[in-house]
Structure formats: structure tokens, C-alpha cells
N, CA, C and O atoms as a GROMACS GRO file, in nm:
protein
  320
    1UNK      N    1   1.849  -1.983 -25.606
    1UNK     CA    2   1.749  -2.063 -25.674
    1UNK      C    3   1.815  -2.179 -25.750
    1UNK      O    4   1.771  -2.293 -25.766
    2UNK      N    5   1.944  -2.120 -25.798
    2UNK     CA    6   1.976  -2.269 -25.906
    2UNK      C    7   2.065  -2.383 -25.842
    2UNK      O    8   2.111  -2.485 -25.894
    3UNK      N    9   2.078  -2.321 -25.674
    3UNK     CA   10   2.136  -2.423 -25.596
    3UNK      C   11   2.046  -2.492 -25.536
    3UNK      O   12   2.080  -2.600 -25.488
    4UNK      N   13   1.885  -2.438 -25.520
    4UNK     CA   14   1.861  -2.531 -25.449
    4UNK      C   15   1.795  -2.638 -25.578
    4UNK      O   16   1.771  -2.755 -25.547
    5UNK      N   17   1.770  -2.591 -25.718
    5UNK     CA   18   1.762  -2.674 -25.814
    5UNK      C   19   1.828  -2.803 -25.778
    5UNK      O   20   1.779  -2.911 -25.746
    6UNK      N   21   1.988  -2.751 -25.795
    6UNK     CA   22   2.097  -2.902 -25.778
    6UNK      C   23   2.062  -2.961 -25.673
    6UNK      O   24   2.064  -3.083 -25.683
    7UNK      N   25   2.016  -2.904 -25.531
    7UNK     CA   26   2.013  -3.024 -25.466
    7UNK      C   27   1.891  -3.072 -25.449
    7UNK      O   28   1.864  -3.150 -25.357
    8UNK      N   29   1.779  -3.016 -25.562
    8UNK     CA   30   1.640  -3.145 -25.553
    8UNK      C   31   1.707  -3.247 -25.649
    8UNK      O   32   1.712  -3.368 -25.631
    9UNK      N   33   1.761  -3.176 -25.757
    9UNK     CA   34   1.836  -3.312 -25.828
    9UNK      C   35   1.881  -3.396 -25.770
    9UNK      O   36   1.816  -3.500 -25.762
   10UNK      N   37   1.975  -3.389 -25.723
   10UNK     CA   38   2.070  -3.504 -25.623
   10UNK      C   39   1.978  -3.547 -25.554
   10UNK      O   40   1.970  -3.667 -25.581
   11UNK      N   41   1.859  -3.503 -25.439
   11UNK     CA   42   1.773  -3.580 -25.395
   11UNK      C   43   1.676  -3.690 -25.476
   11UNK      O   44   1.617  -3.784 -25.423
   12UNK      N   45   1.672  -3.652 -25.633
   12UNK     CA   46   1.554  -3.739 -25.687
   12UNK      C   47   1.665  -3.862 -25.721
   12UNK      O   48   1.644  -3.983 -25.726
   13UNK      N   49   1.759  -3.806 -25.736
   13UNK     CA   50   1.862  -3.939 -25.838
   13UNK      C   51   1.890  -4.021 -25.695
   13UNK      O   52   1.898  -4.142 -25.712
   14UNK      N   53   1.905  -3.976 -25.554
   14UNK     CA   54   1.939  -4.040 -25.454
   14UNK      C   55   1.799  -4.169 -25.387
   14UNK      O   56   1.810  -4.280 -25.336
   15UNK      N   57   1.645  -4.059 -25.431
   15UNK     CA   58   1.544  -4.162 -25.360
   15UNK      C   59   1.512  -4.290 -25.474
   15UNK      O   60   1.444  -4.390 -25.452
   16UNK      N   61   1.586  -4.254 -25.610
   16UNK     CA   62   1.560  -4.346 -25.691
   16UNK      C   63   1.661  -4.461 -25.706
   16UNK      O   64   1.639  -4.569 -25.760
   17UNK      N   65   1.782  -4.416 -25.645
   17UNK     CA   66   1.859  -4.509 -25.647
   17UNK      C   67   1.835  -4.615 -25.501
   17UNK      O   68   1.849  -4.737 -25.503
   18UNK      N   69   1.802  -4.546 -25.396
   18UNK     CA   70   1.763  -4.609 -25.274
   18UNK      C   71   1.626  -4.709 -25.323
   18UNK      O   72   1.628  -4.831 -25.305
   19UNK      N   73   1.491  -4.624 -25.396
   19UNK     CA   74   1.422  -4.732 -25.487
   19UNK      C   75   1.438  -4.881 -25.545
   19UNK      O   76   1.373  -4.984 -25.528
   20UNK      N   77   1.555  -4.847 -25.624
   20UNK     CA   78   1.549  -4.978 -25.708
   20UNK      C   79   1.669  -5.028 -25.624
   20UNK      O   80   1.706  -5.130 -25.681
   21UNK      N   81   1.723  -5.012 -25.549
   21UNK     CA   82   1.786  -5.094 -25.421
   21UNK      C   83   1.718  -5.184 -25.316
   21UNK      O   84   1.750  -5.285 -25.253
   22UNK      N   85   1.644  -5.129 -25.321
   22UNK     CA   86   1.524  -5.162 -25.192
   22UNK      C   87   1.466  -5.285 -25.287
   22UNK      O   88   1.470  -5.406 -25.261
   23UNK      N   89   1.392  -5.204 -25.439
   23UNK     CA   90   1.348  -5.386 -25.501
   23UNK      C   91   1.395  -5.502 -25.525
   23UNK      O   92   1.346  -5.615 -25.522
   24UNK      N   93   1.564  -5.434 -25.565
   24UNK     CA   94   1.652  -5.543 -25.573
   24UNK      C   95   1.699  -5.649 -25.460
   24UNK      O   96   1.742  -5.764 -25.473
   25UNK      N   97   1.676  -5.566 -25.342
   25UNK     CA   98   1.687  -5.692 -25.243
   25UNK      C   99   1.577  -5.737 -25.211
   25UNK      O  100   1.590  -5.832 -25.134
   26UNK      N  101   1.399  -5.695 -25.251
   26UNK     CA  102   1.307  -5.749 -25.253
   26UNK      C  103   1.288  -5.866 -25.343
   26UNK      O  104   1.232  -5.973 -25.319
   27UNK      N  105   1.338  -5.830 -25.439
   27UNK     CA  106   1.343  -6.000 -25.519
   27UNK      C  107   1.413  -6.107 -25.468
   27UNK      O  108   1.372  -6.223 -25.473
   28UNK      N  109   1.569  -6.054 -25.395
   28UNK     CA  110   1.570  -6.157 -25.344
   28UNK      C  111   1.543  -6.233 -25.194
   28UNK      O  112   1.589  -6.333 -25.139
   29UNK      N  113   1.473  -6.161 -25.171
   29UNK     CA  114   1.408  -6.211 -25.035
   29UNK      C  115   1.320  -6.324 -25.094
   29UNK      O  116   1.316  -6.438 -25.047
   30UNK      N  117   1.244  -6.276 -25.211
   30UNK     CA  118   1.114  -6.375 -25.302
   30UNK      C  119   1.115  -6.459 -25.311
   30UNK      O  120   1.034  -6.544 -25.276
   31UNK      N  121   1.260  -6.471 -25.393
   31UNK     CA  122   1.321  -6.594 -25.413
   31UNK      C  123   1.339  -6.656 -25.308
   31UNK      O  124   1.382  -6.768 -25.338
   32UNK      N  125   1.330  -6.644 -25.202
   32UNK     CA  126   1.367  -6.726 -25.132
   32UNK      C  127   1.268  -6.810 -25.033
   32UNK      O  128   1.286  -6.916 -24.972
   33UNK      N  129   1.138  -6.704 -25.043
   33UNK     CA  130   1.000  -6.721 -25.051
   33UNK      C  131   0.982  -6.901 -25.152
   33UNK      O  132   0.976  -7.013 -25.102
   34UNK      N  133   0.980  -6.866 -25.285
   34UNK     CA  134   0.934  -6.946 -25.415
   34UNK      C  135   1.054  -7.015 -25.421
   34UNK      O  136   1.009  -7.122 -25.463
   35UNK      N  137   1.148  -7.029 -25.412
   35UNK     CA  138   1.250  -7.171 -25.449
   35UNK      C  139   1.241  -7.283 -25.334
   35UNK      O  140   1.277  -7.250 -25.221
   36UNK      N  141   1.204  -7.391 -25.351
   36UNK     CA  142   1.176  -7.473 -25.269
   36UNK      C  143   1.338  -7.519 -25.138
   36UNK      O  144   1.434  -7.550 -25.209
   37UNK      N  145   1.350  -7.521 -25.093
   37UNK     CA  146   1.487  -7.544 -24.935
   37UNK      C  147   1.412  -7.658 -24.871
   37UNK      O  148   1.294  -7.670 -24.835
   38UNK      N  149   1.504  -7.728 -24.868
   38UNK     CA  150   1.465  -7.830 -24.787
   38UNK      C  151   1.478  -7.796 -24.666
   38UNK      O  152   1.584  -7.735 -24.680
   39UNK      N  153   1.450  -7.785 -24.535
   39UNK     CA  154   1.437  -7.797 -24.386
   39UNK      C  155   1.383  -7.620 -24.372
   39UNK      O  156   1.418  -7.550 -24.277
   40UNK      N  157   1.316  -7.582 -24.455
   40UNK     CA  158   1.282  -7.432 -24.457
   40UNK      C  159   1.130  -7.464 -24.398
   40UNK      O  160   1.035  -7.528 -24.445
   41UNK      N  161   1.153  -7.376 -24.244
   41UNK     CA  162   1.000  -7.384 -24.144
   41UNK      C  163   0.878  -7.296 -24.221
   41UNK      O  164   0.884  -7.249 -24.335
   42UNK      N  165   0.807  -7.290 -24.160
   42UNK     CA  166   0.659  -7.209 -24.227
   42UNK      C  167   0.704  -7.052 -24.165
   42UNK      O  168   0.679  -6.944 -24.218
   43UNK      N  169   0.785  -7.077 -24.022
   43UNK     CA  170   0.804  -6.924 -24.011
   43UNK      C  171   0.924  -6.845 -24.079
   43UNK      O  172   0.939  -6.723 -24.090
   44UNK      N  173   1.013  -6.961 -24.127
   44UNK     CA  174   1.101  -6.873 -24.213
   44UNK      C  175   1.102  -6.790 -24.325
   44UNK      O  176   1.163  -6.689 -24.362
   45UNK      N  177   0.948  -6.923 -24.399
   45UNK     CA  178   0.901  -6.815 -24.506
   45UNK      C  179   0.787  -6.713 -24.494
   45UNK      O  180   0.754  -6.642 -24.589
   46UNK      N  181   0.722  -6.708 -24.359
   46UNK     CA  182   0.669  -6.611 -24.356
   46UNK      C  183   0.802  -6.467 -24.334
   46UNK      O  184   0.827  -6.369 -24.403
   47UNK      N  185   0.845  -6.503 -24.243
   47UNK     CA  186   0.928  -6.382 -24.255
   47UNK      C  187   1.012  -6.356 -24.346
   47UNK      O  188   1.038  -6.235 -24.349
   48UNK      N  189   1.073  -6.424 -24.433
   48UNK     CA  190   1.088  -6.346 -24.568
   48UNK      C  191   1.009  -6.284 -24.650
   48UNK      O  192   1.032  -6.194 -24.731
   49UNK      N  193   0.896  -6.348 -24.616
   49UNK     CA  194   0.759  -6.261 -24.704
   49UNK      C  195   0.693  -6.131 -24.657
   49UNK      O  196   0.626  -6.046 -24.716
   50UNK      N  197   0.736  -6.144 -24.530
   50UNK     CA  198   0.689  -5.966 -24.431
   50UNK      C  199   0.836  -5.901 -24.462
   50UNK      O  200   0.836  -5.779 -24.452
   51UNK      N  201   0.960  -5.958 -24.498
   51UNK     CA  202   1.106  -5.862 -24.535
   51UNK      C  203   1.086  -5.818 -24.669
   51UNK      O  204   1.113  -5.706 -24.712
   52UNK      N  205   1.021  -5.942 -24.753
   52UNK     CA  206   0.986  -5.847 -24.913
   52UNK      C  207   0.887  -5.740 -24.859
   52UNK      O  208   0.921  -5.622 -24.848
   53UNK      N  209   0.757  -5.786 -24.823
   53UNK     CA  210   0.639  -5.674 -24.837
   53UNK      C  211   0.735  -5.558 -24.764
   53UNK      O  212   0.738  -5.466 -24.846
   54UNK      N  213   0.798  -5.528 -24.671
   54UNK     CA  214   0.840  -5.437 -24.581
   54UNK      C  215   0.936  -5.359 -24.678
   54UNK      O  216   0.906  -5.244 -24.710
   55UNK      N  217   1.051  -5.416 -24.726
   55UNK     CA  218   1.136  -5.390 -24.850
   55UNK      C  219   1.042  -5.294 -24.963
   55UNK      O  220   1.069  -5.176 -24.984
   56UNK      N  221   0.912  -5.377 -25.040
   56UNK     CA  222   0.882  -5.309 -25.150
   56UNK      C  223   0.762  -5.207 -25.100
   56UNK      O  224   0.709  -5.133 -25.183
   57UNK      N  225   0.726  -5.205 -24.976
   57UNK     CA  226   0.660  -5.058 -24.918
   57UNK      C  227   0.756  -4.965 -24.901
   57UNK      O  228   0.714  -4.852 -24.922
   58UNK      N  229   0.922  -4.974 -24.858
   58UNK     CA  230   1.011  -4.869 -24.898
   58UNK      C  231   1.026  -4.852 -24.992
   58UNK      O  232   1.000  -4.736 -25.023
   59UNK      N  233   1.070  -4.932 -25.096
   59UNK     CA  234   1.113  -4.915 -25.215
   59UNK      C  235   1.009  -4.784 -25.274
   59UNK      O  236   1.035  -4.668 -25.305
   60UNK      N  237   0.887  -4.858 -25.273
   60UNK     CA  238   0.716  -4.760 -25.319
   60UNK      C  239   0.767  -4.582 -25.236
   60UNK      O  240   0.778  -4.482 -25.306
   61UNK      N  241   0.785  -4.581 -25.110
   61UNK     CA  242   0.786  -4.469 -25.049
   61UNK      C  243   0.890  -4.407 -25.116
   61UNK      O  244   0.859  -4.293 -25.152
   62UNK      N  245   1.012  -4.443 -25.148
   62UNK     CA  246   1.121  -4.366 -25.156
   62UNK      C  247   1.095  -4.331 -25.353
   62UNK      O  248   1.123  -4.221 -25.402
   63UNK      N  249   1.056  -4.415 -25.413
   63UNK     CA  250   0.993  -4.338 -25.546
   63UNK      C  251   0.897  -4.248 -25.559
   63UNK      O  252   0.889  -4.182 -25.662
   64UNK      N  253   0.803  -4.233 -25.448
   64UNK     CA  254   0.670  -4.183 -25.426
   64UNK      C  255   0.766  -3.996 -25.365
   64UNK      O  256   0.740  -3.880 -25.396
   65UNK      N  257   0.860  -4.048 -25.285
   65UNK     CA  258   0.938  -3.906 -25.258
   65UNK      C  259   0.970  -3.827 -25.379
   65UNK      O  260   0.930  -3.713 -25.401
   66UNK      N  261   1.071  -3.922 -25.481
   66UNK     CA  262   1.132  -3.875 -25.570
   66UNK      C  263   1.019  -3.790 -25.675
   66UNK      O  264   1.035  -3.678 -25.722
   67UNK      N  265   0.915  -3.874 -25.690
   67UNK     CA  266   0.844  -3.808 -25.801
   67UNK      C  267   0.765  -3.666 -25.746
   67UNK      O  268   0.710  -3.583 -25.817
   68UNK      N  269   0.778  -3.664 -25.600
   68UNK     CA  270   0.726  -3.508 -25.528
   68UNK      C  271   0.846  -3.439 -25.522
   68UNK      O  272   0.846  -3.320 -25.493
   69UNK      N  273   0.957  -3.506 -25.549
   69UNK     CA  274   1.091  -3.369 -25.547
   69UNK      C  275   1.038  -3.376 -25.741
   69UNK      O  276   1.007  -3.271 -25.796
   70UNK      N  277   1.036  -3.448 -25.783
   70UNK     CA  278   1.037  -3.434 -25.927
   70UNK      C  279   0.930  -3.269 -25.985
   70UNK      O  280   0.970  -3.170 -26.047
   71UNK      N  281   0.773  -3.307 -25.924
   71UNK     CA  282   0.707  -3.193 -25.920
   71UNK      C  283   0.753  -3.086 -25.881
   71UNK      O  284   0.717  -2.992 -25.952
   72UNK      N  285   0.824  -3.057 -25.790
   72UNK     CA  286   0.857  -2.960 -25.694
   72UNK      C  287   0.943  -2.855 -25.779
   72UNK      O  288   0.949  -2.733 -25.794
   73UNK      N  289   1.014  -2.984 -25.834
   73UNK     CA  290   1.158  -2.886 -25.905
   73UNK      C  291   1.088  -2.844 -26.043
   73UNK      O  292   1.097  -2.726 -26.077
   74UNK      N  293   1.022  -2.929 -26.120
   74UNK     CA  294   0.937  -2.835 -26.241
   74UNK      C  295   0.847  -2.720 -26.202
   74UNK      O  296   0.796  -2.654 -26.292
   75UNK      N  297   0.821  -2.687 -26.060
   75UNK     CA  298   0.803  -2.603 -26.024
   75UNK      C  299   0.858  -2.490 -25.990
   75UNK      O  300   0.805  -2.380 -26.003
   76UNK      N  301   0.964  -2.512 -25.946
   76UNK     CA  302   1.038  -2.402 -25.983
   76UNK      C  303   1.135  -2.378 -26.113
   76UNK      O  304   1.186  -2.267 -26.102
   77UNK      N  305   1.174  -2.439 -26.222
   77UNK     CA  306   1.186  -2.431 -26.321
   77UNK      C  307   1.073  -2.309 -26.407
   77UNK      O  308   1.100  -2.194 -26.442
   78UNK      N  309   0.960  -2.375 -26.419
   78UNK     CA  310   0.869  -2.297 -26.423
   78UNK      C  311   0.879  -2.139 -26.390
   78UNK      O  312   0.831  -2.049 -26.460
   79UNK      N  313   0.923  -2.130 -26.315
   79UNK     CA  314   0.928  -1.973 -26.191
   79UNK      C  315   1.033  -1.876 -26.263
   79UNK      O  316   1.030  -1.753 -26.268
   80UNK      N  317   1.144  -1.981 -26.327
   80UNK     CA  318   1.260  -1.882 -26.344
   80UNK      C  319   1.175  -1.854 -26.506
   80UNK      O  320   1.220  -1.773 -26.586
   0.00000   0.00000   0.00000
């Protein structure tokens, strides 16, 4: 029981670090969206703007994991 404790831990600290990884390169995709480039086509910034949205729908999923390992493990906390 208190091993598989440690490894929901390590899983929540791992989907949260993959999280704010995922936003951090979503901002800068943004930026690159919103800072004006000269010779920058209409499809370049669309597709940086489908690499953010795509980016911060992982980012969302992989916190959305963490906080169900989060429940999971106060659940068994609970138990002992």
C-alpha cells in the first residue's frame, strides 16, 4: 500500500510538471501569434494558433490527470 502511495506521488508531481511545460511552450507559441513579424503569412499564424490551442488542451489534460491521481491517493490515505 505505501508503495503504491509513492508512485501516485511521483505520477502527480510528473503530470504537473509535464502541465506547466506544455503552458510554457504555449505562451510561446502566442507570442508569436501577437508580436507583429514582418513577412509572417496568415497560415503561419494560424498554425501557431492550432500549436498553442493543441499545447494548452495537453497542458489542461495532463493537470486534469494529476488532480484524479490527487483524489485517488487521498483515497487511499483515507483507508490506512
Amino acid at each position: 500500500m505505501e508503495n503504491q502511495c509513492k508512485k501516485i506521488k511521483e505520477k502527480i508531481v510528473d503530470f504537473k510538471r509535464f502541465g506547466c511545460t506544455l503552458t510554457a511552450l504555449s505562451v510561446f507559441l502566442y507570442l508569436g501569434v501577437v508580436l507583429p513579424v514582418e513577412g509572417k503569412t496568415e497560415i503561419q499564424t494560424n498554425m501557431l494558433m492550432a500549436g498553442t490551442m493543441v499545447l494548452i488542451i495537453g497542458s489542461a489534460l495532463f493537470f486534469y490527470k494529476a488532480q484524479k491521481y490527487h483524489v485517488q491517493l487521498t483515497e487511499y490515505e483515507e483507508d490506512d
